[in-house]
DRENFI-853556 format. One record per residue (C-alpha): x, y, z; residue in three letters. Coordinates in Angstrom, 3 decimals. Each point is the difference from the previous one (the first is absolute). Layout:
BEGIN
+----------+----------+----------+--------+
:        X :        Y :        Z : torvex :
+----------+----------+----------+--------+
:        X :        Y :        Z :    Ala :
...
+----------+----------+----------+--------+
END
This chain:
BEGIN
+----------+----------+----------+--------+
:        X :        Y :        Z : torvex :
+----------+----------+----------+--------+
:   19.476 :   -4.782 :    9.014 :    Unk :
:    1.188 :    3.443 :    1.017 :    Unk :
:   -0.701 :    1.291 :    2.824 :    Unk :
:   -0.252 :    4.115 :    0.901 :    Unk :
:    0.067 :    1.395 :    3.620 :    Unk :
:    0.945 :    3.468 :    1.842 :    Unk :
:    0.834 :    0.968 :    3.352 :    Unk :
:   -2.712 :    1.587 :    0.791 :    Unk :
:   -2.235 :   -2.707 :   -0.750 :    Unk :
:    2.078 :   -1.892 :    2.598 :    Unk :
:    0.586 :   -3.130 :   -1.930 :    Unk :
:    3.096 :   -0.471 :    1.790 :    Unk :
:    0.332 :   -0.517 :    3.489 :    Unk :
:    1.639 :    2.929 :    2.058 :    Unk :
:    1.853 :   -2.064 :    2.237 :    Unk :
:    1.532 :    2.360 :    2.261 :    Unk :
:   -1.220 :   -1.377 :    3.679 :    Unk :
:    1.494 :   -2.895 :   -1.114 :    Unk :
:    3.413 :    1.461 :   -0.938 :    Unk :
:    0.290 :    1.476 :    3.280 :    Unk :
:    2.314 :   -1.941 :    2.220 :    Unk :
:   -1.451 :   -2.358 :    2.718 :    Unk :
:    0.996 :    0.909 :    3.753 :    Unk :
:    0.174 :   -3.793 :    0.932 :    Unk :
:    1.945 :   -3.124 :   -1.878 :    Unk :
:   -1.379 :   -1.145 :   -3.243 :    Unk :
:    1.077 :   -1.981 :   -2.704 :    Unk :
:   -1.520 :   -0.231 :   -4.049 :    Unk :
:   -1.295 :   -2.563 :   -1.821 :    Unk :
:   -0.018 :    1.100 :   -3.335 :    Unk :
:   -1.454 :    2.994 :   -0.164 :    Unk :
:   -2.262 :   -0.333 :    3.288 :    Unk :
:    1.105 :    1.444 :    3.107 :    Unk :
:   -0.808 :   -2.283 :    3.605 :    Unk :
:   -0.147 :    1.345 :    3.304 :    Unk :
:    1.630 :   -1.999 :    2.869 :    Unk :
:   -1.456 :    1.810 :    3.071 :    Unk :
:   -3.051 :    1.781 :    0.905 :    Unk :
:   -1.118 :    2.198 :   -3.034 :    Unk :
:    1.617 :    3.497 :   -0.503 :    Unk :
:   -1.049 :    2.772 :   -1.727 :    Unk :
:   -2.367 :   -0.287 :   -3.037 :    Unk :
:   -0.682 :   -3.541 :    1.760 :    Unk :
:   -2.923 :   -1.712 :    2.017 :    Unk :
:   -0.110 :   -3.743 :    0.689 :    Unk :
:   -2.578 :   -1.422 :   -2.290 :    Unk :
:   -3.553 :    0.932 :    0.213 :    Unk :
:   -1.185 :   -3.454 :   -1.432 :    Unk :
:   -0.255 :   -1.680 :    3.505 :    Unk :
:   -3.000 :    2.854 :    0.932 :    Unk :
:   -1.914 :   -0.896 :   -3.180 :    Unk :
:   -3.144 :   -2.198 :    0.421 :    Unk :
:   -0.895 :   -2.601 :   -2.136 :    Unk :
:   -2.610 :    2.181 :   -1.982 :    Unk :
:    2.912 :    2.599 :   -0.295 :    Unk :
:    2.243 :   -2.215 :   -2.406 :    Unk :
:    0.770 :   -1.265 :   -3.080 :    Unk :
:   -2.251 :   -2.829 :   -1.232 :    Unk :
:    0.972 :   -3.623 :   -0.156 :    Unk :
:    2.195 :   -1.390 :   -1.333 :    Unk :
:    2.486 :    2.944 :    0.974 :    Unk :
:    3.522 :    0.155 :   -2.834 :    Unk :
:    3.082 :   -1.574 :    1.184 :    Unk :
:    2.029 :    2.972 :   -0.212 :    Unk :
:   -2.429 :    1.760 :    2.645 :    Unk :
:    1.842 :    0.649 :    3.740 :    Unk :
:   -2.663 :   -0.712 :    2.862 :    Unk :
:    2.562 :   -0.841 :    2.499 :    Unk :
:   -0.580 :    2.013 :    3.117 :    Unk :
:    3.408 :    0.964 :    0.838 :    Unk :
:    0.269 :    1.855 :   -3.577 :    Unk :
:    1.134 :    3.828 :   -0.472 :    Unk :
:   -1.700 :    2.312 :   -2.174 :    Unk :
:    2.437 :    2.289 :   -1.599 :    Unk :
:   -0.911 :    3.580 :   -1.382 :    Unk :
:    1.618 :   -0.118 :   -3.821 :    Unk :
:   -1.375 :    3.147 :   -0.832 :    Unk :
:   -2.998 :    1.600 :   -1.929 :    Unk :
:   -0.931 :   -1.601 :   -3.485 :    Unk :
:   -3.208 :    2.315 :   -0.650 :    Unk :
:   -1.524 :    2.909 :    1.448 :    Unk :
:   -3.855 :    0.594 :   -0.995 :    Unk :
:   -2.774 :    2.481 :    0.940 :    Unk :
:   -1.747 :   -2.626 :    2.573 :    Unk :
:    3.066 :   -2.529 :    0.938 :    Unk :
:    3.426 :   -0.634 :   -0.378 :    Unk :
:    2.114 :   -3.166 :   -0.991 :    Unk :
:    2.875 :   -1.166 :    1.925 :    Unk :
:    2.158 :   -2.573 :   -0.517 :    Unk :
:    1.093 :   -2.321 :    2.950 :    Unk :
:    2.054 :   -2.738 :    0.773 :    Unk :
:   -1.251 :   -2.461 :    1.905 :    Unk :
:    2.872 :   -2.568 :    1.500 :    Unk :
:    0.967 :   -2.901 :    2.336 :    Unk :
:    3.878 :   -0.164 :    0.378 :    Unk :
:    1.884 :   -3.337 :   -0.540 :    Unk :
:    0.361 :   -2.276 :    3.153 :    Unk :
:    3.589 :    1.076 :    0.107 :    Unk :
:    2.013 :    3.525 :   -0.900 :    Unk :
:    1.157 :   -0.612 :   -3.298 :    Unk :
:   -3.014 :   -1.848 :   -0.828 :    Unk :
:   -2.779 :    0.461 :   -2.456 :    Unk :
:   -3.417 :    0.770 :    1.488 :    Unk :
:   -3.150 :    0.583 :   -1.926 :    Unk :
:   -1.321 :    2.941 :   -1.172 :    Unk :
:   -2.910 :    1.154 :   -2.870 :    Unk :
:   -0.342 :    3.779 :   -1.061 :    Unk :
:   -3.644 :    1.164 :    0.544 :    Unk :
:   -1.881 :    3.295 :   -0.888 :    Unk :
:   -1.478 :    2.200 :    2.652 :    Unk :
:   -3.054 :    1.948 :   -1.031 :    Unk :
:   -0.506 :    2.290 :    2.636 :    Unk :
:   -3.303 :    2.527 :   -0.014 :    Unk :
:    0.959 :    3.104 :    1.250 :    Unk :
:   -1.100 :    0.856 :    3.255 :    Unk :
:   -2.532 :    3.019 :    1.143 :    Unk :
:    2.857 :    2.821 :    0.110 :    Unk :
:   -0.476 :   -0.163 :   -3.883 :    Unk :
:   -3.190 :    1.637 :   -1.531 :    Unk :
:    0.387 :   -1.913 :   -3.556 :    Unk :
:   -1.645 :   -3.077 :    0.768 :    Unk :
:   -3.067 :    0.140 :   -3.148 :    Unk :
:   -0.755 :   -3.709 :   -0.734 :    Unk :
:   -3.838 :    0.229 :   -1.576 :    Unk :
:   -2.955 :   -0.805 :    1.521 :    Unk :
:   -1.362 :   -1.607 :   -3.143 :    Unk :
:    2.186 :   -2.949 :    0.869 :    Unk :
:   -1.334 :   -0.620 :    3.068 :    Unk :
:   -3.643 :   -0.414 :   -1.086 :    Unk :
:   -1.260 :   -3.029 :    1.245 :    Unk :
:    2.260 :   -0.655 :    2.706 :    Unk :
:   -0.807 :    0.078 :    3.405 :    Unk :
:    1.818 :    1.513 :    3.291 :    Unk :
:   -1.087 :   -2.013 :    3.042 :    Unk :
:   -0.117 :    2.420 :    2.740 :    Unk :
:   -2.469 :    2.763 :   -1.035 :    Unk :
:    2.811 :    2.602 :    2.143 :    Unk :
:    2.955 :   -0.660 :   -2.573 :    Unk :
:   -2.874 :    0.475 :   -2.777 :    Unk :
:   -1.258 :    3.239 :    1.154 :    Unk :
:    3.631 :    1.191 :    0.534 :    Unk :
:    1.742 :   -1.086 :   -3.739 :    Unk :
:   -3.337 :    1.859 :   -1.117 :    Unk :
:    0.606 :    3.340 :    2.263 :    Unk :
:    3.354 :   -0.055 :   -1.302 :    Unk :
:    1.521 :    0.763 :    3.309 :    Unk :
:    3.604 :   -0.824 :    1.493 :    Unk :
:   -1.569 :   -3.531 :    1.104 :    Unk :
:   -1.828 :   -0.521 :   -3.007 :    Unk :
:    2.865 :    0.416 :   -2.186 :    Unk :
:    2.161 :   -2.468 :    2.441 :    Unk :
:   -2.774 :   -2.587 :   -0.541 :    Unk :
:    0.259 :    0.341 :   -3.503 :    Unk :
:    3.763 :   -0.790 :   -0.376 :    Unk :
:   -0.331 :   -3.074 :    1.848 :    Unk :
:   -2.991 :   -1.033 :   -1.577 :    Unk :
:    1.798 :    0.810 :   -3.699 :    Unk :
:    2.813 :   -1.734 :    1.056 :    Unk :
:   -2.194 :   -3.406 :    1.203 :    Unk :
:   -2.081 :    0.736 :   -2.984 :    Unk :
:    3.526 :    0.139 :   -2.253 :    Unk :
:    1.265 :   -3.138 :    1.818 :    Unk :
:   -3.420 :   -2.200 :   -0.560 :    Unk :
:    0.023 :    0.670 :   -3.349 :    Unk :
:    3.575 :   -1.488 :   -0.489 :    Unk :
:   -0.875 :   -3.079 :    2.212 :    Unk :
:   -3.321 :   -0.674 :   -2.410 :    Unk :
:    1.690 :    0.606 :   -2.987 :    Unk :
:    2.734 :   -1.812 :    0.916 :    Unk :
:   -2.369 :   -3.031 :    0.950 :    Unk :
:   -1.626 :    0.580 :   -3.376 :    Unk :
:    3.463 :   -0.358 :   -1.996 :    Unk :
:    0.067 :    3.277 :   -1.004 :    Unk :
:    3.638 :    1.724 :   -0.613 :    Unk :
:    0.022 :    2.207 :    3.109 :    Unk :
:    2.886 :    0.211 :    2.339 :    Unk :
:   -0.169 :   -2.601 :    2.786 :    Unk :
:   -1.750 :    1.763 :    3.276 :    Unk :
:    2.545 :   -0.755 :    2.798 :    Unk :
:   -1.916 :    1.712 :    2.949 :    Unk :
:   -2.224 :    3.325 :    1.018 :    Unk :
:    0.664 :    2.255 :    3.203 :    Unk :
:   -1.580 :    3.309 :    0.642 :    Unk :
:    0.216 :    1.872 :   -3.032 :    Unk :
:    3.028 :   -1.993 :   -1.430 :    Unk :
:    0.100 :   -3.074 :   -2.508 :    Unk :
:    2.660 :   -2.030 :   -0.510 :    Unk :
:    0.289 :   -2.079 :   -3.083 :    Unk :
:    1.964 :   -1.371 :   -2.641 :    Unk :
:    2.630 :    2.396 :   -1.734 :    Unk :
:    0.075 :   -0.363 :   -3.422 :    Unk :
:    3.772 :    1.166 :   -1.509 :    Unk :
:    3.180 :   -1.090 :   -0.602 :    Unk :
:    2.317 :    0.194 :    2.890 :    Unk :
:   -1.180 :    3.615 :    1.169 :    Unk :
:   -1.169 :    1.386 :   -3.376 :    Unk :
:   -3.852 :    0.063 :    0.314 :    Unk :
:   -1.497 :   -1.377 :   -3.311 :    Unk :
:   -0.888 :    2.368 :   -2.811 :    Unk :
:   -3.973 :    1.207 :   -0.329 :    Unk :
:   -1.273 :   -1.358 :   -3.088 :    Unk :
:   -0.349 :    3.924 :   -1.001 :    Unk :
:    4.023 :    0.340 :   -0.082 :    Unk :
:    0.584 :   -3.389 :   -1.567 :    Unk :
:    1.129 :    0.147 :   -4.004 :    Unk :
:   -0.976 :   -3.510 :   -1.478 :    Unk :
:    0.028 :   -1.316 :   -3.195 :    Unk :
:   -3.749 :   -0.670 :   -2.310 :    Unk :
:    0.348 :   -3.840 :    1.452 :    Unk :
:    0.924 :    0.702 :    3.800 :    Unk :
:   -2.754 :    3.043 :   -0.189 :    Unk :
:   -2.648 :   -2.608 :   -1.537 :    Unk :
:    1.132 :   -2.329 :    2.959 :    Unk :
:   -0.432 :    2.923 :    2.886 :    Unk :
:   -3.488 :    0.389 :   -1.640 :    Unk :
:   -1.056 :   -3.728 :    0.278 :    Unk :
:    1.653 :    0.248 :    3.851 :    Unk :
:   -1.920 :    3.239 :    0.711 :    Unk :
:   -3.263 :   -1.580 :   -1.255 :    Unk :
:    0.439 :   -3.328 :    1.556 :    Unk :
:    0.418 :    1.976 :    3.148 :    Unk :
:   -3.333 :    1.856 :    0.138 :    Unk :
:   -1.970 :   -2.661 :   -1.401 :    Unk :
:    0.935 :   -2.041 :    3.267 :    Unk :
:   -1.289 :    2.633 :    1.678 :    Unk :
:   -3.272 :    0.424 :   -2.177 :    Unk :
:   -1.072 :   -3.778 :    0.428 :    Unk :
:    0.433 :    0.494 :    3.779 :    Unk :
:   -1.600 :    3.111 :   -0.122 :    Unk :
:    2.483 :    2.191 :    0.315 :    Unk :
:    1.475 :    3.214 :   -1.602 :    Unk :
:    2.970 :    1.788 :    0.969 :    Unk :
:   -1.322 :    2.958 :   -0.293 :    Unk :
:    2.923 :    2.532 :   -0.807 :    Unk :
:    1.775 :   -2.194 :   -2.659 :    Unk :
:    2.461 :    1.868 :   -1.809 :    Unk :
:    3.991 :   -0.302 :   -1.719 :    Unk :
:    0.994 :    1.450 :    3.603 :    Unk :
:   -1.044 :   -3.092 :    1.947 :    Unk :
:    1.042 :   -2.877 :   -2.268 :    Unk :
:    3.764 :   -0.939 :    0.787 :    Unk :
:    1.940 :   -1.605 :   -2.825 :    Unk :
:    2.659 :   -2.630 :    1.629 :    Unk :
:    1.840 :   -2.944 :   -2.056 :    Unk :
:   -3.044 :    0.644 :   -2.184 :    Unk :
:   -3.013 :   -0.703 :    2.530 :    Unk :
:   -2.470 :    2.619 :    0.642 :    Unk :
:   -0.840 :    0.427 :    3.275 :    Unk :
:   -2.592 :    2.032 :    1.199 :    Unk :
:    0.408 :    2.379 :    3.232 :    Unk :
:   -2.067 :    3.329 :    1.708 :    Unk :
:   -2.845 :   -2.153 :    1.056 :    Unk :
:   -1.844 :    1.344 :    2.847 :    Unk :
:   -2.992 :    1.196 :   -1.767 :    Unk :
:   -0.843 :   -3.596 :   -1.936 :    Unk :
:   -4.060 :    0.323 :   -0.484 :    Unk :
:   -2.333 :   -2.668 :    0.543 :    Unk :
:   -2.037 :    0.328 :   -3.633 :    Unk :
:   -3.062 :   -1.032 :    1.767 :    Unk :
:    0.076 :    1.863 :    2.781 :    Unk :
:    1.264 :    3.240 :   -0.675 :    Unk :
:   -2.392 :    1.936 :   -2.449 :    Unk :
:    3.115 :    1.375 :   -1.993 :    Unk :
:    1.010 :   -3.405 :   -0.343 :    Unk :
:   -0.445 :   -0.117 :   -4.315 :    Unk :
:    0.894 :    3.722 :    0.043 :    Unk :
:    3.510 :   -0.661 :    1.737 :    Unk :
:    0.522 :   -3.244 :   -2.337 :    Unk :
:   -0.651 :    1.696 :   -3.081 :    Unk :
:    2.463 :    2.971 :    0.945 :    Unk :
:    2.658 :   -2.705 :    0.470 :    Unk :
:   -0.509 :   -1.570 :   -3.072 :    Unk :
:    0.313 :    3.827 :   -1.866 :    Unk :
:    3.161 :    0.892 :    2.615 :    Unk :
:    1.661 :   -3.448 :   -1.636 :    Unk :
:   -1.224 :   -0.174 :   -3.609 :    Unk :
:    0.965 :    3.942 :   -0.391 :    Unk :
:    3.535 :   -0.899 :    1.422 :    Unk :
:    0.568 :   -2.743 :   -2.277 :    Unk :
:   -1.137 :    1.869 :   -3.081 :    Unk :
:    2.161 :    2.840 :    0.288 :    Unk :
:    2.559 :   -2.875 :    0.022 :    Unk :
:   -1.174 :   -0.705 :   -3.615 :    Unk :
:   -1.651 :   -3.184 :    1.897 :    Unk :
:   -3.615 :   -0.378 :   -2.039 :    Unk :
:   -2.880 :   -0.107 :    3.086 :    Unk :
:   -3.475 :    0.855 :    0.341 :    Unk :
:   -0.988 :    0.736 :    3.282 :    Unk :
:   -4.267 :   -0.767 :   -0.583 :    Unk :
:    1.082 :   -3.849 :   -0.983 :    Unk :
:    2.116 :   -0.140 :    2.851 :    Unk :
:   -2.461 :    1.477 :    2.415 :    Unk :
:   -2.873 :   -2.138 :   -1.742 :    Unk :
:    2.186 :   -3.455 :    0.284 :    Unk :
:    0.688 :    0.857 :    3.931 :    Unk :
:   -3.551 :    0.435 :    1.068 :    Unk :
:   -0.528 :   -3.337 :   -2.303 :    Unk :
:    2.368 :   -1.256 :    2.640 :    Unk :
:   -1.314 :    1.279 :    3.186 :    Unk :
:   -1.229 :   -2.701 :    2.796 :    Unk :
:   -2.702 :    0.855 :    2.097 :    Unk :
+----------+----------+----------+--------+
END
């Protein structure tokens, strides 16, 4: 399978925090840098510890994932910058017992929604149909659209984004694994190799049998959703990453509940045309009506 990326579609990691040198002792494992002190610049300790329970990852939580409360978080750099939030890349570590000794560490993606200073914040309402806001003040100001509102709004995207992972993780869908939620950030799992973020399905170059199997992936995907449901709601070649040939599925704050939210079908069927259209062009044969008619066939209520 070949694989095509560009710069400006920040596929790899700009790593420049982390090539700036450290004002207090360090040493490398591999390719990870540990802190031996109190955290420097680019640093805070880690932010796990101030999580509640309804804040993490669901059960059972990956071996490879650092919940030890004297961990540092380590700014890597910026992976992806969007209209509504931005992807960082972090390293979150324990050093070893001794200097000189291997700690643990695990490489997690930061999605950060930007903050009120920035005017570019446009998720729709159509998505949030259905849903409700528990305190009737936060409702009235996301609907005013003033400088409150629109702070309510990131945080409840980024909850929204971050419950979505945690039930579609539950429901063995290939999403990345939800680590934790804070404010308007979510951490979760980074999927790449080393520091290279993995390709979007829309840059990936794949042979008639690995296209046929990113097809079968891609529809296995939102039929898990359909017979919970569920649609993702903005489906597309931009939020499918390709990696070691699993699909996995990201950008998921605006999931719809197909019962609930009145757009529900209307949402579904555009993700089944956003897919099918994508995987013609790739010379891929794929109706889009069969596809839409076998999901609803599929949907639990």
């Amino acid at each position: 399978m070949h694989i095509t990326s560009s710069l400006d579609e920040s596929a790899v990691v700009r790593s420049h925090v982390a090539s700036r040198p450290f004002t207090t002792p360090r040493f490398d494992a591999g390719d990870l840098a540990f802190q031996l002190t109190e955290p420097g610049e680019d640093q805070r300790w880690s932010t796990w510890p101030a999580t509640t329970p309804s804040e993490r990852g669901p059960m059972p939580r990956p071996a490879w994932l650092v919940t030890d409360a004297a961990a540092i978080d380590t700014e890597l750099g910026v992976v992806k910058t969007g209209k509504e939030a931005d992807l960082n890349l972090i390293e979150r570590a324990v050093p070893g017992a001794e200097p000189g000794t291997p700690g643990r560490s695990v490489l997690l993606a930061a999605k950060r929604y930007r903050g009120t200073e920035h005017s570019d914040f446009h998720r729709s309402t159509v998505y949030t149909e259905g849903r409700g806001t528990r305190r009737s003040r936060d409702a009235r100001a996301v609907a005013r659209g003033s400088t409150f509102g629109r702070e309510v709004a990131r945080v409840q995207w980024a909850y929204a984004e971050f419950e979505a992972l945690k039930r579609l993780t539950e429901l063995g869908a290939s999403v990345p694994y939800p680590v934790q939620v804070s404010g308007t950030e979510v951490l979760m799992e980074f999927i790449g190799e080393g520091r290279v973020a993995a390709p979007r399905l829309a840059q990936v170059r794949a042979t008639p049998d690995e296209l046929r199997e990113l097809f079968h992936q891609v529809v296995d995907f939102m039929r898990t959703l359909a017979r919970s449901g569920l649609a993702h709601g903005d489906l597309s070649p931009y939020n499918l990453l390709v990696h070691e040939g699993r699909m996995v599925a990201i950008d998921l704050p605006q999931v719809v509940d197909l019962v609930s939210n009145p757009q529900g079908f209307d949402l579904l069927h555009r993700d089944c045309v956003n897919v099918c259209d994508w995987f013609t062009r790739q010379r891929l044969e794929c109706d889009a009506e069969q596809l839409f008619g076998e999901l609803v066939g599929e949907v639990g209520f």
